[in-house]
C-alpha positions in Angstrom: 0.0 0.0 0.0 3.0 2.5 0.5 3.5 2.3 -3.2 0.1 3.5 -3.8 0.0 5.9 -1.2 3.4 7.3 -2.6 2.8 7.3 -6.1 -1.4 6.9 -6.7 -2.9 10.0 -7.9 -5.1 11.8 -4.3 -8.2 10.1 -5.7 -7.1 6.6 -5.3 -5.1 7.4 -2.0 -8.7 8.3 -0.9 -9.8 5.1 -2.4 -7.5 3.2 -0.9 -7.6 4.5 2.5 -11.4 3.9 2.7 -11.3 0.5 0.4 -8.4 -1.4 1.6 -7.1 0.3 5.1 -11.1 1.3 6.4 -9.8 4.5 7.7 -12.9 6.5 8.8 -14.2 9.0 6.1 -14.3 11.8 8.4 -10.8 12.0 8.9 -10.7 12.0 5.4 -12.4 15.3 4.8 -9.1 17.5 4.0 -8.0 14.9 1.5 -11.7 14.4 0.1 -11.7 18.2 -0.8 -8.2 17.6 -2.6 -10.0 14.4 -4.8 -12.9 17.2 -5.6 -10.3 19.7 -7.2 -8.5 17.1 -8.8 -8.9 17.7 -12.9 -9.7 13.6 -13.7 -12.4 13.7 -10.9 -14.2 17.1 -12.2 -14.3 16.1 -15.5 -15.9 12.4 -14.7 -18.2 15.0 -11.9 -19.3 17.1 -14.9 -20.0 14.6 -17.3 -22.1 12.7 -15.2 -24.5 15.6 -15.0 -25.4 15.3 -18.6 -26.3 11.6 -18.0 -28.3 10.8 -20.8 -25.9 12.7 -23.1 -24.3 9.4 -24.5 -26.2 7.0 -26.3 -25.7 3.8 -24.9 -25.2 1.5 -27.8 -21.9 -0.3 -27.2 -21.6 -1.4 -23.0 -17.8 -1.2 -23.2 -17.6 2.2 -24.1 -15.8 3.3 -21.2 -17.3 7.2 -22.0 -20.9 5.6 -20.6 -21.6 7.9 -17.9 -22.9 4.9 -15.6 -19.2 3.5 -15.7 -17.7 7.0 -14.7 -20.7 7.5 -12.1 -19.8 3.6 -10.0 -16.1 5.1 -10.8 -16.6 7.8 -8.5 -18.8 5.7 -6.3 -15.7 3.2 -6.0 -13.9 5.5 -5.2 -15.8 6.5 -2.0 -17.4 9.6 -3.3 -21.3 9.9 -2.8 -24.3 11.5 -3.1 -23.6 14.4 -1.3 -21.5 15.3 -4.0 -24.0 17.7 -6.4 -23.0 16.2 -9.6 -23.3 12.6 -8.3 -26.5 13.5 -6.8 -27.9 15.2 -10.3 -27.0 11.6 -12.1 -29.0 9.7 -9.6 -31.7 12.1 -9.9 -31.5 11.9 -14.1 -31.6 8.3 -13.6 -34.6 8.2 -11.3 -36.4 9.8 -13.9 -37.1 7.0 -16.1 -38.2 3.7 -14.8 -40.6 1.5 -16.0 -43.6 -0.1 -14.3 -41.5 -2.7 -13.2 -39.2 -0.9 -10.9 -35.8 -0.9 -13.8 -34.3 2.2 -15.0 -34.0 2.9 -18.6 -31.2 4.3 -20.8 -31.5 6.7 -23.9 -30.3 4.4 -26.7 -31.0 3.3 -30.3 -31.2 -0.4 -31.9 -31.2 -0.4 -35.5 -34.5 -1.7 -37.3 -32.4 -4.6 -38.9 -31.3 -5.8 -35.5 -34.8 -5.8 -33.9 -35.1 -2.2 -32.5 -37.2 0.8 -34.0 -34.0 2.8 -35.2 -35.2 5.5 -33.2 -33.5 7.2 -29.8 -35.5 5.7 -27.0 -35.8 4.7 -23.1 -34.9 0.9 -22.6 -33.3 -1.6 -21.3 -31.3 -4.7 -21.8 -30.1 -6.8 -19.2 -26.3 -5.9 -19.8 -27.2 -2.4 -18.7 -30.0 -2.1 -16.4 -28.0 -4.1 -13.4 -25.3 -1.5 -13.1 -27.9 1.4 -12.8 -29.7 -0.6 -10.0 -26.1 -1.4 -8.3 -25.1 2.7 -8.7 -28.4 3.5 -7.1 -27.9 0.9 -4.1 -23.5 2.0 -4.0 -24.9 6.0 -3.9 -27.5 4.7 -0.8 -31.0 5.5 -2.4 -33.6 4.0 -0.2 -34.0 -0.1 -1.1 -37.1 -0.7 -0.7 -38.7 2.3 -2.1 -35.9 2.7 -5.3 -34.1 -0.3 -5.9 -36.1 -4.4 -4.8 -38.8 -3.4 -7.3 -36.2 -3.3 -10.3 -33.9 -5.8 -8.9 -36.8 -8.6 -7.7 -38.0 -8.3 -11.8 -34.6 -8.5 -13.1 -33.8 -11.7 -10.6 -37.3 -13.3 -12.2 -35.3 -13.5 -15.7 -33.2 -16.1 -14.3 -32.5 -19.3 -15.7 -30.8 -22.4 -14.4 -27.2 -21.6 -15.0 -27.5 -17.7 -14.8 -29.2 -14.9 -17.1 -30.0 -14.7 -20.7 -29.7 -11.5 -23.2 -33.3 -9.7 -22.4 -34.5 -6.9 -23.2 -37.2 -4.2 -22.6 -40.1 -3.7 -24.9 -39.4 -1.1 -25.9 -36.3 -2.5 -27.8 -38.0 -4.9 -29.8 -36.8 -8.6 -30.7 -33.0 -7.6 -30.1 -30.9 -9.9 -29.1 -27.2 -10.2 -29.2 -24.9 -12.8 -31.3 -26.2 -16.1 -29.3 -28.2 -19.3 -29.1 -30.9 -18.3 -27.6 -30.4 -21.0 -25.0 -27.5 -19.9 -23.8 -26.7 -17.3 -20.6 -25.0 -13.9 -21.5 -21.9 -14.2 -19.7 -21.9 -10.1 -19.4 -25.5 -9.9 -17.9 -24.6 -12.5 -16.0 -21.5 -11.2 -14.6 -23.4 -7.6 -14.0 -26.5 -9.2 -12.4 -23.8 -10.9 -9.9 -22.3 -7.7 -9.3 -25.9 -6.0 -8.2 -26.3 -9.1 -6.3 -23.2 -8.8 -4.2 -24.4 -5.6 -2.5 -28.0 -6.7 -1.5 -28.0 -9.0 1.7 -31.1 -10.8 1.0 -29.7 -12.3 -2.6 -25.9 -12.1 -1.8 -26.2 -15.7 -0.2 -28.9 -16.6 -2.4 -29.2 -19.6 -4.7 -29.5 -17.5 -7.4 -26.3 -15.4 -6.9 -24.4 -19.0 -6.2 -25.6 -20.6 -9.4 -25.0 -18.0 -11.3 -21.2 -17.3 -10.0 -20.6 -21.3 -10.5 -21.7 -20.9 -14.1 -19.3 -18.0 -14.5 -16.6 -20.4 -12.8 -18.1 -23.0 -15.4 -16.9 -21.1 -18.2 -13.6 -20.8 -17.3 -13.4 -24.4 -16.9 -14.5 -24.6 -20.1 -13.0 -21.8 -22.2 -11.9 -23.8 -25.0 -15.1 -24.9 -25.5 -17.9 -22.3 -24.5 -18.2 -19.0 -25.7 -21.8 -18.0 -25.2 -22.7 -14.7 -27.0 -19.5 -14.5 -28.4 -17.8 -13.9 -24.4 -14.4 -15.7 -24.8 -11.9 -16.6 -21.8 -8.6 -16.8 -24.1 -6.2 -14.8 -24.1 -7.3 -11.6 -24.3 -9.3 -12.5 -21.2 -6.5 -13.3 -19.4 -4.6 -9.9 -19.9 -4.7 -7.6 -16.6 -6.8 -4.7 -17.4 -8.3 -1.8 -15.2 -10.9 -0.2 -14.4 -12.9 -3.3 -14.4 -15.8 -2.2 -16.3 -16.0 -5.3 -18.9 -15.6 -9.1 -18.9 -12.4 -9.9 -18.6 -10.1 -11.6 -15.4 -9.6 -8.8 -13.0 -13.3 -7.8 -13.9 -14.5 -11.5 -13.5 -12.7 -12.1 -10.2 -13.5 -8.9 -8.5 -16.8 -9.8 -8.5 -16.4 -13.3 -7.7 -14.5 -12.1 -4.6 -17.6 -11.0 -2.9 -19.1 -14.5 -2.7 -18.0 -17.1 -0.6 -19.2 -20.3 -2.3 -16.9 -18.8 -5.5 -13.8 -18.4 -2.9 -13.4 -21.7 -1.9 -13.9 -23.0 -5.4 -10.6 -24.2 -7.1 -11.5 -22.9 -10.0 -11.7 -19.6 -8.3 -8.1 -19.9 -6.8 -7.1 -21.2 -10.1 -8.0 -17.3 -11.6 -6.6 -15.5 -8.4 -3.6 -17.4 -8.6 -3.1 -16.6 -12.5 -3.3 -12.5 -11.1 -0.6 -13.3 -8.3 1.2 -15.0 -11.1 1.7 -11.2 -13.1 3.2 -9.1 -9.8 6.7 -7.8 -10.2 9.5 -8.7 -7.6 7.9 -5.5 -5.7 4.8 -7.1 -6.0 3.3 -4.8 -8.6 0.6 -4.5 -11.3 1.5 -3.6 -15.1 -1.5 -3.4 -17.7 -1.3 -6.2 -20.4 -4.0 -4.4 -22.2 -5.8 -1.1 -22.5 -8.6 0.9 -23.1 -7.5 3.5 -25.5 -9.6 6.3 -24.0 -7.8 5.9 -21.0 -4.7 7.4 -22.5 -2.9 9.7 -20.2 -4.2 7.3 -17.0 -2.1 5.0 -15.3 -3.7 1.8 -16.4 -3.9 3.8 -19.9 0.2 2.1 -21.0 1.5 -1.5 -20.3 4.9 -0.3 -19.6 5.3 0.1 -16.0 3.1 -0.8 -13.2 0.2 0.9 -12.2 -1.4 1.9 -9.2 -4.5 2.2 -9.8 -4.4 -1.9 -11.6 -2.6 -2.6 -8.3 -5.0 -1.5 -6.0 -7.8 -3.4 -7.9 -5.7 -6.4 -7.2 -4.8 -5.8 -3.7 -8.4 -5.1 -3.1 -9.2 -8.9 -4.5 -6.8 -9.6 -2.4 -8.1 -8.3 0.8 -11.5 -10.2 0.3 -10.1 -13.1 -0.6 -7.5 -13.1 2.9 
């Protein structure tokens, strides 16, 4: 942690002295005003303002505002930031009848959809709008079980399949329609993990052995066209996809997943990757993230290293 506390930018010393050491946020408060001012943080604080200013048309677009909005949320900012507040409240304004949030997006009319901009959702989005609502503290029961209880009804016996609301029409991604998406999947796990009445539920186990079931099987299985090879395997930060550190963090928050070898079999290939100092260095990259730590693959990274030490620290 010294090398993160030497060298991380203020916004991930804040993260990691509330994430990994559990220091107590008010003592916080002088560096919190620091991670405020700082020009990565205000940019990510403005853009989530204009929430529904991005189409949401490819969910590994790492300009989403939902992915820069749990950012900030990871990093132990909240709602009583202003901007953070204004996304929520953005958000909050479009939910269906069934308790899920909608984004602004567009699916083509040769790929099911209308081809018009419109409020859905699909199940490899609407999870991580319930989980930012539930990270930023909205009330459960009166803003969150709704949504999450319908989204937990689409489960199947190994996990989720691609869904979608009606207003998107018959699209579906590049599948059997058999099979489970392994993103939704992953995503639906990840809301899980933060809800005590499905964290230990049958639903959240099943679902993280079928993810642990696809590792075993990577040569074989590759619903929806979600691969474990190679590029899986590279480290990669933030974790905002399906890949290892993004599979694993995740996993880490359940315990049937911990004591699975399969489990260990992952962890143990991200141990493999530390330095002699027992550091991080990207193996791949977003490219938008030029100019970021985990934005090279040249030297380590502490922002990649604290994702890992993090794992880490759930796992013990």
């Amino acid at each position: 942690m010294d090398y993160i506390l030497k060298d991380g930018e203020i916004w991930l010393q804040y993260a990691t002295r509330i994430n990994i050491l559990n220091e107590d946020r008010e003592s916080l408060a002088a560096l919190k005003e620091q991670v405020l001012i700082d020009p990565r943080i205000t940019v990510y604080l403005n853009d989530v303002t204009d929430y529904h200013g991005i189409l949401v048309r490819n969910h590994k677009n790492p300009d989403l505002p939902i992915h820069k909005l749990i950012f900030l949320l990871d990093i132990g900012l909240g709602s009583e930031v202003p901007e953070i507040q204004c996304a929520i409240d953005k958000i909050m304004e479009n939910k269906d009848s069934n308790g899920v949030y909608k984004s602004l997006t567009n699916i083509p009319k040769h790929f099911g959809g209308s081809g018009e901009d419109s409020f859905g959702w699909c199940l490899c989005d609407a999870p991580l709008l319930l989980y930012a609502l539930n990270k930023a503290g909205c009330d459960y029961e009166n803003h969150i079980k709704q949504g999450v209880d319908h989204l937990v009804g689409f489960y199947e016996d190994c996990g989720f399949p691609c869904t979608v609301s009606p207003e998107l029409g018959k699209f579906r991604g590049p599948g059997r329609k058999g099979d489970i998406c392994p993103y939704a999947s992953l995503i639906m796990l990840k809301l899980m993990s933060g809800i005590p009445e499905y964290r230990d539920s049958g639903v959240s186990e099943n679902t993280a052995m079928a993810l642990l079931s696809l590792w075993e099987n990577s040569l074989e299985r590759h619903p929806y066209m979600f691969y474990m090879g190679t590029d899986f395997r590279k480290l990669k930060a933030p974790a905002i996809w399906y890949d290892l550190v993004s599979v694993v963090d995740v996993l880490s928050n359940f315990e049937v997943a911990k004591a699975d070898a399969r489990f260990i079999e992952m962890l143990n290939l991200i141990k493999s990757k530390q330095d002699e100092n027992g550091l991080f260095t990207p193996e791949a990259v977003f490219q938008k993230f030029k100019g970021w730590d985990f934005g090279q693959k040249k030297n380590p990274s502490p922002y990649l290293t604290y994702l890992c030490y993090r794992i880490f620290g759930r796992v013990g």
